[in-house]
Residue frames as qw, qx, qy, qz and C-alpha x, y, z in Angstrom:
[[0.077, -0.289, 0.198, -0.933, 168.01, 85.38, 112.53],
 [0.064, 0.111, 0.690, -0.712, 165.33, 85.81, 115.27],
 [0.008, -0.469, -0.651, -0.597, 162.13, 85.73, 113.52],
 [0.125, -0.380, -0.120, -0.908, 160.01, 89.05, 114.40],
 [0.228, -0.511, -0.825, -0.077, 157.23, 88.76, 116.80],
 [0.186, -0.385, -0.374, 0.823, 156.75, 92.41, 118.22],
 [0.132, 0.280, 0.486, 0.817, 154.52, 93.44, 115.25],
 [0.265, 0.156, 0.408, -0.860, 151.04, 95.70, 115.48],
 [0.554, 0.374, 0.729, -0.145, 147.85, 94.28, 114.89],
 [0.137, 0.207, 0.718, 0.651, 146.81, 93.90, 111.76],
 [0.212, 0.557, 0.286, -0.750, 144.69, 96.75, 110.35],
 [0.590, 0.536, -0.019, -0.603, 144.21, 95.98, 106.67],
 [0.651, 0.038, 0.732, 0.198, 144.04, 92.69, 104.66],
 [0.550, 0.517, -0.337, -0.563, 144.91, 93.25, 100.69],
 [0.750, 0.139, 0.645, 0.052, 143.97, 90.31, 98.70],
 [0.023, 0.174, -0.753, -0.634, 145.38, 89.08, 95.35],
 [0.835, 0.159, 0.075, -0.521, 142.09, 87.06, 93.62],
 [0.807, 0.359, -0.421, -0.206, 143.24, 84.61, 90.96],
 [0.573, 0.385, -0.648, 0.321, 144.17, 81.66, 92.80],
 [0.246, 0.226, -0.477, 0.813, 143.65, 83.02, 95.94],
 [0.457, 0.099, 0.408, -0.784, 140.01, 84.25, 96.37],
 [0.830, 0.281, 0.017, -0.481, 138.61, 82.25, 93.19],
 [0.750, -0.188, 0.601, 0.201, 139.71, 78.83, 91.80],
 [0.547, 0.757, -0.133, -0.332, 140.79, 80.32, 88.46],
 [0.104, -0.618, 0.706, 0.329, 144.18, 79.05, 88.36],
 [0.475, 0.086, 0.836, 0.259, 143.14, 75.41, 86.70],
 [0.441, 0.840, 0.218, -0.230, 140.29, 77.74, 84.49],
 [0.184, 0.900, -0.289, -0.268, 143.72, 79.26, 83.07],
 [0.281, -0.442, 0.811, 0.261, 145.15, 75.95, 82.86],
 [0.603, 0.444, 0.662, 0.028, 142.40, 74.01, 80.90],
 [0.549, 0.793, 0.121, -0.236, 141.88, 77.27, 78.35],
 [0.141, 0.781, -0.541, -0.279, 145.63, 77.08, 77.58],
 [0.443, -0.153, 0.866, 0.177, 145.92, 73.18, 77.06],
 [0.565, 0.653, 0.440, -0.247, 143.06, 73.40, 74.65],
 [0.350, 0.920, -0.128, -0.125, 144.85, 75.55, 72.59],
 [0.250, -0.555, 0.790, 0.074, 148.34, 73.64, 73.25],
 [0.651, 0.134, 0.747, 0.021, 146.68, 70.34, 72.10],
 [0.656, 0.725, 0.099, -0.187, 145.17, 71.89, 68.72],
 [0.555, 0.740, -0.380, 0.014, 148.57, 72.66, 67.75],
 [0.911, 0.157, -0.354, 0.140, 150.18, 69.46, 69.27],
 [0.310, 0.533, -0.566, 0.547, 152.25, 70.77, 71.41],
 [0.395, -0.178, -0.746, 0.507, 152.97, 69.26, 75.70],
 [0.334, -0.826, -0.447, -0.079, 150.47, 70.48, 78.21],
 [0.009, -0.832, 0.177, -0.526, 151.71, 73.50, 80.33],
 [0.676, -0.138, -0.653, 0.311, 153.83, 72.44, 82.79],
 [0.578, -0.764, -0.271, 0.092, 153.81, 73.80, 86.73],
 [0.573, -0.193, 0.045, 0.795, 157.56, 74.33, 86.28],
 [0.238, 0.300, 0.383, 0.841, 156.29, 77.28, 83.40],
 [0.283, -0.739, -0.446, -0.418, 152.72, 78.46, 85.06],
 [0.576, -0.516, -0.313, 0.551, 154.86, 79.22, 88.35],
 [0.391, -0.041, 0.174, 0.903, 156.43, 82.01, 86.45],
 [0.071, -0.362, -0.575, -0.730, 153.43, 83.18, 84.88],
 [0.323, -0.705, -0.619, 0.121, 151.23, 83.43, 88.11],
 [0.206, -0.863, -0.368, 0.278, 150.58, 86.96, 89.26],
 [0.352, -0.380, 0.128, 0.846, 152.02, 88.98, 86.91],
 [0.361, 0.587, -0.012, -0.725, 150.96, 91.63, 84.55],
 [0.653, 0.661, 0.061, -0.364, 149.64, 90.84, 80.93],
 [0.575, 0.725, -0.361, -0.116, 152.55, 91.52, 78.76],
 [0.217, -0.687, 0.684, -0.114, 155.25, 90.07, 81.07],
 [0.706, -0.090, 0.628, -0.315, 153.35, 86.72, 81.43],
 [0.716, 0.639, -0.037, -0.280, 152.74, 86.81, 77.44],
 [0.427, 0.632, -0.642, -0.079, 156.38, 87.05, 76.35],
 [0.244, -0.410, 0.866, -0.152, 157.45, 84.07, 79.16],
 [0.669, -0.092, 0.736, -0.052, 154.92, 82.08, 77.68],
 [0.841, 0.505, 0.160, -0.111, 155.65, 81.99, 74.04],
 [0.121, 0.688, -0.715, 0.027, 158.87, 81.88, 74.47],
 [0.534, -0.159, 0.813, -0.171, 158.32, 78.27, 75.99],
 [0.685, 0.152, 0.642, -0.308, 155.50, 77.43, 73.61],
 [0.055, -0.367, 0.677, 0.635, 156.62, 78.53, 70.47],
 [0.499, 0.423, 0.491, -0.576, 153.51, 78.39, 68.83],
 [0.293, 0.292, 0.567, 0.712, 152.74, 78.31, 64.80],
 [0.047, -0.870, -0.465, -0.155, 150.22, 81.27, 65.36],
 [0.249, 0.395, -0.176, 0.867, 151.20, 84.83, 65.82],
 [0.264, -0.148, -0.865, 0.401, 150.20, 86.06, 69.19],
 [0.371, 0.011, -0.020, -0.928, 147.25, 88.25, 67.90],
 [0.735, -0.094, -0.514, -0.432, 145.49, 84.84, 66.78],
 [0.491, -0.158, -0.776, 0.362, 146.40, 83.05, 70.20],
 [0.192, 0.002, 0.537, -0.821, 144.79, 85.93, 72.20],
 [0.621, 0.011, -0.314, -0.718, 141.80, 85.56, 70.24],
 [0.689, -0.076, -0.691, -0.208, 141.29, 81.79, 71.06],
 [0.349, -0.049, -0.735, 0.580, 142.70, 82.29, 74.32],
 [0.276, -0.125, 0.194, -0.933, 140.14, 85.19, 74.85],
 [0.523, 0.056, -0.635, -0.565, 137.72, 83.34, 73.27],
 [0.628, 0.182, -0.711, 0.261, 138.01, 80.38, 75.80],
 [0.132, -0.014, -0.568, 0.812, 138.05, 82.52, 78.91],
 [0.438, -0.026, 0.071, -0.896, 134.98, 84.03, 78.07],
 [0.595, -0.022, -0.801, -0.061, 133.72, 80.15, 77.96],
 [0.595, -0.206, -0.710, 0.316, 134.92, 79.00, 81.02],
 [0.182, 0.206, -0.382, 0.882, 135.64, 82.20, 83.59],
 [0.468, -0.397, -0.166, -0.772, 131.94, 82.90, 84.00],
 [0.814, -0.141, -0.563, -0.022, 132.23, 79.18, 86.22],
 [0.479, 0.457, -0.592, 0.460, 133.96, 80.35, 88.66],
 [0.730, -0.635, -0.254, -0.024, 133.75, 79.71, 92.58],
 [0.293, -0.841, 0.298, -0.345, 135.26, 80.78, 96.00],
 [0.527, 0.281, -0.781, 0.184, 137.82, 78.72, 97.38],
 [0.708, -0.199, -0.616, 0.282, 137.82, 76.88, 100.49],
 [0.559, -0.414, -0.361, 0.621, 137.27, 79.37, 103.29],
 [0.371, 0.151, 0.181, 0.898, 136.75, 82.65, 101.54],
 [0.295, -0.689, -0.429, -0.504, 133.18, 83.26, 101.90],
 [0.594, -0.720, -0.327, 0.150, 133.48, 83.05, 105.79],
 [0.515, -0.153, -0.090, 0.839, 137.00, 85.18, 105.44],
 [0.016, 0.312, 0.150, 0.938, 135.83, 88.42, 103.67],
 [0.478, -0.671, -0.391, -0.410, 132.36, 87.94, 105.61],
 [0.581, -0.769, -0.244, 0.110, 133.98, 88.12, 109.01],
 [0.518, -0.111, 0.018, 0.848, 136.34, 90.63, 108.06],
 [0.090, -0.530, -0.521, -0.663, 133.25, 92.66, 106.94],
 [0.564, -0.729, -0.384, -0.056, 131.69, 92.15, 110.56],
 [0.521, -0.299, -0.271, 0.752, 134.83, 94.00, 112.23],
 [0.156, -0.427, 0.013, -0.891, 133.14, 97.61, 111.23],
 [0.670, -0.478, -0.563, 0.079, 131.12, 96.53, 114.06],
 [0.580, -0.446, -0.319, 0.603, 133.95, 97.94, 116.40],
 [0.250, 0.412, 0.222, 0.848, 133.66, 100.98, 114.66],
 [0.474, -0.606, -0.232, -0.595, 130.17, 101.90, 116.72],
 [0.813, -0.574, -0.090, -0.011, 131.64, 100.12, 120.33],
 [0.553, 0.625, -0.422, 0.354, 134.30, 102.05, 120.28],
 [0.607, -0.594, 0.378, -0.369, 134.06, 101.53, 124.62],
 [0.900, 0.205, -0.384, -0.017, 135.24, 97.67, 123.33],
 [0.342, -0.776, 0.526, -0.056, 137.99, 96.44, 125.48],
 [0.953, 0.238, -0.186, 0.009, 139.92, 93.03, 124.77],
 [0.808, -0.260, -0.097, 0.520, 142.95, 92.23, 126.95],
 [0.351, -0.689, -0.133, 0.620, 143.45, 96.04, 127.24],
 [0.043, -0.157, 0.430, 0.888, 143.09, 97.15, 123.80],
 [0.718, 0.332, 0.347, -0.504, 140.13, 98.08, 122.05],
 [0.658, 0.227, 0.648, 0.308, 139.15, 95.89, 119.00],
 [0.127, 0.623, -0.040, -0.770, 139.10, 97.50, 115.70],
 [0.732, 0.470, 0.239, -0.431, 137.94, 97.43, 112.48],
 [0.655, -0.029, 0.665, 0.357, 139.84, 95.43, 109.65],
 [0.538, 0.676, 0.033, -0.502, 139.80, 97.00, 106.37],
 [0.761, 0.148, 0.611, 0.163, 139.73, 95.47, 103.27],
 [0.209, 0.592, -0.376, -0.682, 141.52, 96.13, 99.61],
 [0.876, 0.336, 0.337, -0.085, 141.71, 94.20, 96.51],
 [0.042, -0.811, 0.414, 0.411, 144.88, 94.06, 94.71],
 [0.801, 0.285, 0.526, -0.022, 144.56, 92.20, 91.35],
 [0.153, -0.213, 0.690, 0.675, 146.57, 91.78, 87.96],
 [0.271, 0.464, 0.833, 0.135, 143.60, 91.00, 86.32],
 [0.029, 0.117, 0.185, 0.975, 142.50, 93.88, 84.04],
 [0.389, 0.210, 0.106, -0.890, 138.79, 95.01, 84.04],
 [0.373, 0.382, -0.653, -0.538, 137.80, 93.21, 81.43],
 [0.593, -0.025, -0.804, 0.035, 138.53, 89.58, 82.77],
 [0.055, 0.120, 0.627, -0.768, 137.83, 90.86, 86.40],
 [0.572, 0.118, 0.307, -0.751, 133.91, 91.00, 85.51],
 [0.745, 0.134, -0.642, -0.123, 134.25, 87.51, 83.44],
 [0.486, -0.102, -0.807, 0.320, 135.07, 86.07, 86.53],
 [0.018, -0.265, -0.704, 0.658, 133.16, 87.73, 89.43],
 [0.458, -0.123, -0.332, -0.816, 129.91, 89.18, 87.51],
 [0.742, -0.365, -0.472, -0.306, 127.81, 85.88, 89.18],
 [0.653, -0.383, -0.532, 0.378, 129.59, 86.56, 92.53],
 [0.198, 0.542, -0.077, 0.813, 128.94, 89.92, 93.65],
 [0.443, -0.849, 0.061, -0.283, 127.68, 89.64, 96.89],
 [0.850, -0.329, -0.033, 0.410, 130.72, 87.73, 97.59],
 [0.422, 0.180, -0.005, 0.888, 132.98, 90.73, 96.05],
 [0.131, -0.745, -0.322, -0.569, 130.84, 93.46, 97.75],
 [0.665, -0.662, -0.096, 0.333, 132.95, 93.63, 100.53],
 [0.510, -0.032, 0.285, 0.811, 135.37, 95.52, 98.37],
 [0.121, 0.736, 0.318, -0.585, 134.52, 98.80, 98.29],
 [0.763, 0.550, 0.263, 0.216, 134.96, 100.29, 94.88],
 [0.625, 0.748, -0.171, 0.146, 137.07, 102.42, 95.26],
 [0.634, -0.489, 0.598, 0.025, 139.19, 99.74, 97.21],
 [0.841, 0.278, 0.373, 0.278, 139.59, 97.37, 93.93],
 [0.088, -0.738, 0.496, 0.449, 142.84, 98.12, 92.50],
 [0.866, 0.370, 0.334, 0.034, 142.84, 96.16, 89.25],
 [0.719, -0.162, 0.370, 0.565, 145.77, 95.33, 86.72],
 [0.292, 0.576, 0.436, 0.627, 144.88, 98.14, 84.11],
 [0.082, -0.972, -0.204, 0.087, 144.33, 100.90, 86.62],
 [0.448, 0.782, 0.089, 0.425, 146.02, 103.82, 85.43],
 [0.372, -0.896, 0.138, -0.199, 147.77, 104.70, 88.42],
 [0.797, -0.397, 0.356, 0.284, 150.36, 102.07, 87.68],
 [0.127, 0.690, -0.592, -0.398, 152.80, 103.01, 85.49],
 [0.891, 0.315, -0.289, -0.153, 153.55, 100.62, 82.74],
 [0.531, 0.467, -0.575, 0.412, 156.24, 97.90, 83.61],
 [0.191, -0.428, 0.569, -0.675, 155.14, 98.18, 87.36],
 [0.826, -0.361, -0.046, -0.431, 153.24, 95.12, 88.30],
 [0.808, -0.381, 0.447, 0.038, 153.79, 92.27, 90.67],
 [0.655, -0.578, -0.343, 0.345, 156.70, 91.53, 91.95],
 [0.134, 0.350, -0.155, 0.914, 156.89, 95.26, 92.17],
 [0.144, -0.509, -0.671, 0.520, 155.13, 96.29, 95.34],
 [0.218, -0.083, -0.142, -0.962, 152.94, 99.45, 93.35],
 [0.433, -0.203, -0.788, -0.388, 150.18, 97.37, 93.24],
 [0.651, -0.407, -0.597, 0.233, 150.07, 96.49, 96.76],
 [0.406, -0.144, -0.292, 0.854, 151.23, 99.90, 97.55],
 [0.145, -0.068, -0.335, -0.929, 148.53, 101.58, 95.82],
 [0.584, -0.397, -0.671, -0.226, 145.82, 99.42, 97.68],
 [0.416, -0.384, -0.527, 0.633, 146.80, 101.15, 100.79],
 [0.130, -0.049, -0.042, 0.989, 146.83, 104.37, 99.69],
 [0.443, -0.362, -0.506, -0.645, 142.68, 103.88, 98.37],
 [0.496, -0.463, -0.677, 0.284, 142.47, 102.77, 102.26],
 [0.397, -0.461, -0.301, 0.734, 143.85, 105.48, 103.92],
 [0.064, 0.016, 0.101, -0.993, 142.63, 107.97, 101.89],
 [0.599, -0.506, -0.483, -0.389, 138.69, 106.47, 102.66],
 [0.383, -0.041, -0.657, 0.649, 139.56, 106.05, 106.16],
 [0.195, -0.867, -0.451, 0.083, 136.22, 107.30, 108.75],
 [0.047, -0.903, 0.237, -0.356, 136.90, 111.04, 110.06],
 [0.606, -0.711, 0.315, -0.168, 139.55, 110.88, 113.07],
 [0.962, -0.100, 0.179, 0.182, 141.29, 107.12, 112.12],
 [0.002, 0.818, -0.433, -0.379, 145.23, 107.67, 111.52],
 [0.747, 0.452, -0.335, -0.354, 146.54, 106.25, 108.70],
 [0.970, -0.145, 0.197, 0.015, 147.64, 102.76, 108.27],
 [0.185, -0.697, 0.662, 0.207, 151.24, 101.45, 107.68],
 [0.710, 0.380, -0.455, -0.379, 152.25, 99.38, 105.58],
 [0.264, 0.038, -0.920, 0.287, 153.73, 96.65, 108.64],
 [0.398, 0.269, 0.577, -0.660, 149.94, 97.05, 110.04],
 [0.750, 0.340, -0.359, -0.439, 148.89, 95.25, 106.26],
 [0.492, -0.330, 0.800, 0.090, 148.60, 92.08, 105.62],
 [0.377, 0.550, -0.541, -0.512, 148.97, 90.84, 102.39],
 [0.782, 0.068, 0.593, -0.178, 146.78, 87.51, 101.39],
 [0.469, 0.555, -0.383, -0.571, 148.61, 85.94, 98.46],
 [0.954, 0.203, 0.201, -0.089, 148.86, 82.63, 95.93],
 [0.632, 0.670, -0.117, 0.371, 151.92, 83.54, 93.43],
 [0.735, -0.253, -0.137, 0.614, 155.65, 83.78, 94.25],
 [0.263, 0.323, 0.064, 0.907, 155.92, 87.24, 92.60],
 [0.319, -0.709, -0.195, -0.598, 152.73, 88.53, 94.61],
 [0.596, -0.750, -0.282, 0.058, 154.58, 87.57, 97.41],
 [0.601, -0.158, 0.062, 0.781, 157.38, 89.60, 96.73],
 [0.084, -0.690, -0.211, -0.687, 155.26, 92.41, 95.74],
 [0.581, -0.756, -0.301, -0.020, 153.97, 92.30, 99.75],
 [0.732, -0.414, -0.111, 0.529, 157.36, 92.24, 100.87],
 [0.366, 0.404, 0.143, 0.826, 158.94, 94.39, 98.44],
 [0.360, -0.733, -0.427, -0.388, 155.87, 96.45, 99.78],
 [0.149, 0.299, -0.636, 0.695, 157.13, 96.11, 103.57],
 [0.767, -0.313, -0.155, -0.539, 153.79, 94.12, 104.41],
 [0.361, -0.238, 0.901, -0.038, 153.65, 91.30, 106.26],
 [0.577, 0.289, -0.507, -0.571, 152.25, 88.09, 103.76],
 [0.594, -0.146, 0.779, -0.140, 150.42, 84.89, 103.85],
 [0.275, 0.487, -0.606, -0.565, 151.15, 82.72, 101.34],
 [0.726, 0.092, 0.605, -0.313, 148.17, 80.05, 100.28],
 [0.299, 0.404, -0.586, -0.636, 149.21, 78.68, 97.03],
 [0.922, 0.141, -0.144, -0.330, 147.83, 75.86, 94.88],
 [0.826, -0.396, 0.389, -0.098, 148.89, 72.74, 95.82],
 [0.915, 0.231, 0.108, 0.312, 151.02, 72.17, 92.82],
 [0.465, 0.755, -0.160, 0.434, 152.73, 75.12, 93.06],
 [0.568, -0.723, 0.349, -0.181, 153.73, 74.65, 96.53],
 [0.895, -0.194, 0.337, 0.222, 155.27, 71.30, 95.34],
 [0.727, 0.560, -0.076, 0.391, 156.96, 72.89, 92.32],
 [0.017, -0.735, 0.477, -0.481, 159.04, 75.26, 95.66],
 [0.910, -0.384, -0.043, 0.151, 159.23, 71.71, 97.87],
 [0.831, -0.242, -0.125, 0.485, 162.44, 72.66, 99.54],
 [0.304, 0.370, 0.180, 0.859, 162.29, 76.57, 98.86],
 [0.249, -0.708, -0.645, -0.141, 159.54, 77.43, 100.77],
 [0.300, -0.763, -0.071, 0.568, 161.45, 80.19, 103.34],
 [0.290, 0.050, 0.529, 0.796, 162.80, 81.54, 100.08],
 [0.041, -0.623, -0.743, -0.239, 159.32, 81.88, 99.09],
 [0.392, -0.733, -0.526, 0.181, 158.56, 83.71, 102.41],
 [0.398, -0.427, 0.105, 0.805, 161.58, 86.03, 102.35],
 [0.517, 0.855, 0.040, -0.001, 160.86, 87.33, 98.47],
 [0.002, 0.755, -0.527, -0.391, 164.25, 86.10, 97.56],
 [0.772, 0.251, 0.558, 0.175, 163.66, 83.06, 94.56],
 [0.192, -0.234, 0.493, 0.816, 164.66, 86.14, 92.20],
 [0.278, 0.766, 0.559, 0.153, 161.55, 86.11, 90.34],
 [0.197, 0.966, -0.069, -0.149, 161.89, 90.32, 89.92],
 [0.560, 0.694, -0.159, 0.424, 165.51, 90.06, 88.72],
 [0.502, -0.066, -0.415, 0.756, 168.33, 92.01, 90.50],
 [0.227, -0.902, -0.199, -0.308, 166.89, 94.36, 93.29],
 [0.042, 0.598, -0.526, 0.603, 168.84, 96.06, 96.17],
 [0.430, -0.110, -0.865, 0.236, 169.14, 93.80, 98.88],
 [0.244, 0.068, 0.314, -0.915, 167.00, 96.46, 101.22],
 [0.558, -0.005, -0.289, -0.778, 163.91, 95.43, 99.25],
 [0.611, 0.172, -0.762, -0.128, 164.15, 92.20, 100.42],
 [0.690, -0.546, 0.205, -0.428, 163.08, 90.09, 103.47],
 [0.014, -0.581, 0.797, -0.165, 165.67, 88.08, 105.41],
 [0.661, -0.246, -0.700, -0.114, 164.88, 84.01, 105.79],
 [0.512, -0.233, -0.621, 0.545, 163.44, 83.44, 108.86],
 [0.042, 0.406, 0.065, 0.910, 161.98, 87.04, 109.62],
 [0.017, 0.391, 0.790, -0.472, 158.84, 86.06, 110.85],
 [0.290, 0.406, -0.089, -0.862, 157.13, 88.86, 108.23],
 [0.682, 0.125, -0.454, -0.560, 155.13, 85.58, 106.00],
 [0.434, -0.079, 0.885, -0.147, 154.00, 82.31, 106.37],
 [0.318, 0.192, -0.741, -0.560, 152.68, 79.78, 104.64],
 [0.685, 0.145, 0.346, -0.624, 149.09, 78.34, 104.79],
 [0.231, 0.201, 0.933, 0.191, 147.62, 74.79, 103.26],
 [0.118, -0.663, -0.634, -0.381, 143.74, 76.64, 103.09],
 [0.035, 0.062, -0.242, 0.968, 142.67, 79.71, 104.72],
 [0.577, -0.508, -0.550, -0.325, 139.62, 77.68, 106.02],
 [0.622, -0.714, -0.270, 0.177, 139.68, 78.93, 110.02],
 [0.313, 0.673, -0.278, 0.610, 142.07, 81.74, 109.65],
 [0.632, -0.455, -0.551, 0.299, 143.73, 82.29, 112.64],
 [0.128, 0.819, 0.343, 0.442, 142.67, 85.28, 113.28],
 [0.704, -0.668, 0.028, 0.237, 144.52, 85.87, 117.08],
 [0.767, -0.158, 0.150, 0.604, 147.84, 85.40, 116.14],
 [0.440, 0.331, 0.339, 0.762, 147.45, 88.41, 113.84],
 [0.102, -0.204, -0.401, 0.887, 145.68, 90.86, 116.50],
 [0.262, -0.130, -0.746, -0.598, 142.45, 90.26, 114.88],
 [0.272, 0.125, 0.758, -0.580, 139.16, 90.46, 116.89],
 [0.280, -0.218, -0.549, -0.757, 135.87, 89.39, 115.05],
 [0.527, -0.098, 0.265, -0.801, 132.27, 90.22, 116.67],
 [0.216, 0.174, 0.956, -0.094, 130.33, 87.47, 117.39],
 [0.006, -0.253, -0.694, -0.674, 127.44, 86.96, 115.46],
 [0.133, -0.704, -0.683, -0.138, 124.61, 87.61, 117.46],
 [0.291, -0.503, -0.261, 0.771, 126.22, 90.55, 118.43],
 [0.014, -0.079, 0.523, 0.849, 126.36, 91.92, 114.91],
 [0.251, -0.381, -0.872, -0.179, 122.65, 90.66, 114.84],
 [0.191, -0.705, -0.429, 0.532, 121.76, 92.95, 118.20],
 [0.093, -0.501, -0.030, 0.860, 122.91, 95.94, 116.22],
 [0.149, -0.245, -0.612, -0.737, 121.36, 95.63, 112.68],
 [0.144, -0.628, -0.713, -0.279, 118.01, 95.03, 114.72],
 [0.136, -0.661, -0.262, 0.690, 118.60, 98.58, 116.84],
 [0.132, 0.297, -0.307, -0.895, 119.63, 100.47, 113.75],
 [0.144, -0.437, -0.700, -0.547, 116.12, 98.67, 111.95],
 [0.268, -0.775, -0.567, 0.074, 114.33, 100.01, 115.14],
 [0.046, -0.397, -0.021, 0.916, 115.71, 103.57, 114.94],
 [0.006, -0.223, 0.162, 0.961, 114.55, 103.56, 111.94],
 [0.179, -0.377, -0.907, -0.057, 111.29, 102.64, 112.38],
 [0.340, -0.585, -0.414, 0.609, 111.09, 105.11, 115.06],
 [0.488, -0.017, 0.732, 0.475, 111.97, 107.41, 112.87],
 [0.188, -0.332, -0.711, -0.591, 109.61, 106.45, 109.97],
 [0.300, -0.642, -0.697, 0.108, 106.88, 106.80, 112.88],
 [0.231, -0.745, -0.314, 0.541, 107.35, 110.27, 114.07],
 [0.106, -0.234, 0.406, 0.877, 107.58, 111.36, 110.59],
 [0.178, -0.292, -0.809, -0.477, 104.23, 110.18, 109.76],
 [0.278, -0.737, -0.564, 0.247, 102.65, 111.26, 113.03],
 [0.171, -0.392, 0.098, 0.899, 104.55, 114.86, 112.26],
 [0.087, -0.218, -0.617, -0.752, 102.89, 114.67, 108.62],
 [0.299, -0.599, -0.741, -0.054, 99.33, 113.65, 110.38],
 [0.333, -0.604, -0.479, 0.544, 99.43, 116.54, 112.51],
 [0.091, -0.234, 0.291, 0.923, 100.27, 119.16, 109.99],
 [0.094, -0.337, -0.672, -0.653, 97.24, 117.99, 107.53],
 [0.251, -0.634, -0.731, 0.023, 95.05, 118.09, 110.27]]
């Protein structure tokens, strides 16, 4: 088929994390070999952690001890495994491009205040941002607690995490609730006046095959930056990938699905220079952003001054 190209700019980027915004995914591979070696058994192969990427808790659990067949019951493996995380997780770092992504996706409120903007006959507009993360609470402030001005672009209540209560059990990635439920915390923050977003006016920034079948499932469009081994473990699968049809959810109705070839994902190496054009994306130059922080510090200056010369006149 024809692959899409008539879409509307892109109005809200949800991001997965693990993998994706932070470099957790080897963090989750060291704490589980550790625990594989004590009890002898083969490191964790790519073929098995593919499965296991972006999904919920339990789901991930059962697929891997079925593989690893432990001697330990899997109350004493969380422990060590917990045990472990809290170790390492606290280490983590931004990948390759992330700081400068969420920061100049930050700088598009900008167009919020110029709203006169013009740009090849449209105005620009602002870019909002979710968070859509398996990661419960818990392990979500083990890993980003020493990187909060880098997650302070996520409003709070933008950060959809893997324990919020608004998902039904049984509903995470590669169900699209997740990703559906990160819109809905947009659109219902949204300034006065803005009409709500759509879900083909999302884009949907993931690592994991199931989180990109959540997007799709979703009816987003999706870019898909995985780790470099898990890109080779889909060498020769890769539009599969893109479509959300490798099966990873099981049988679904063929409707849920995206068609090879669509033109609704792609696939990234590093999401260092995003290309921000192709996806109707405008970001403010910096010194523009720069011109307005130092008006709004001289309003309120201004202000502070004619509130003190107001006071000064009363005492006197």
């Amino acid at each position: 088929m024809a692959p899409r190209t008539d879409f509307p700019p892109v109005r809200a980027c949800l991001f997965d994390m693990d993998g994706l915004l932070l470099d957790t995914e080897d963090l989750y591979s060291l704490c589980v070999n550790l625990i594989l070696e004590k009890y002898q058994k083969p490191k964790l192969p790519w073929s098995i952690k593919a499965k296991l990427q972006g999904r919920p808790g339990p789901a991930a659990n059962k697929l891997f001890h079925d593989w690893a067949r432990l001697p330990i019951d899997e109350q004493e493996y969380q422990q060590q495994y917990y045990a472990l995380q809290a170790e390492h997780f606290p280490t983590t770092q931004p990948l390759p491009g992330i700081p400068k992504l969420l920061m100049e996706l930050g700088r598009t409120r900008y167009w919020e205040v110029k709203k006169d903007a013009a740009a090849n006959g449209s105005a620009p507009h602002r870019v909002h941002i979710a968070l859509a993360t398996s990661s419960h609470e818990a392990n979500f402030r083990l890993k980003t607690n020493h990187l909060t001005d880098l997650f302070s672009v996520f409003e709070h209540p933008r950060r959809v995490l893997g324990d919020d209560k608004r998902i039904p059990p049984g509903r995470g990635k590669p169900l699209p609730d997740i990703y559906l439920l990160a819109l809905k915390t947009i659109n219902e923050t949204l300034p006065a006046g803005e009409k709500p977003i759509t879900p083909e006016e999302c884009l949907v920034f993931e690592d994991s095959v199931p989180g990109v079948e959540a997007g799709r499932r979703a009816g987003m469009r999706v870019v898909w930056c995985p780790h470099p081994m898990l890109k080779k473990e889909y060498t020769g699968r890769e539009k599969e990938v893109l479509a959300g049809r490798t099966g990873e959810a099981g049988d679904v109705d063929t409707h849920q699905l995206g068609e090879i070839d669509d033109g609704w994902a792609e696939y990234l190496p590093t999401l260092v220079d995003f290309p921000y054009e192709k996806y109707g994306i405008a970001i403010p130059p910096r010194e523009v952003e720069e011109e307005e922080s130092m008006a709004e510090g001289r309003k309120g200056l201004e202000t502070e001054t004619i509130q003190v010369v107001e006071g000064a006149k009363e005492s006197a």
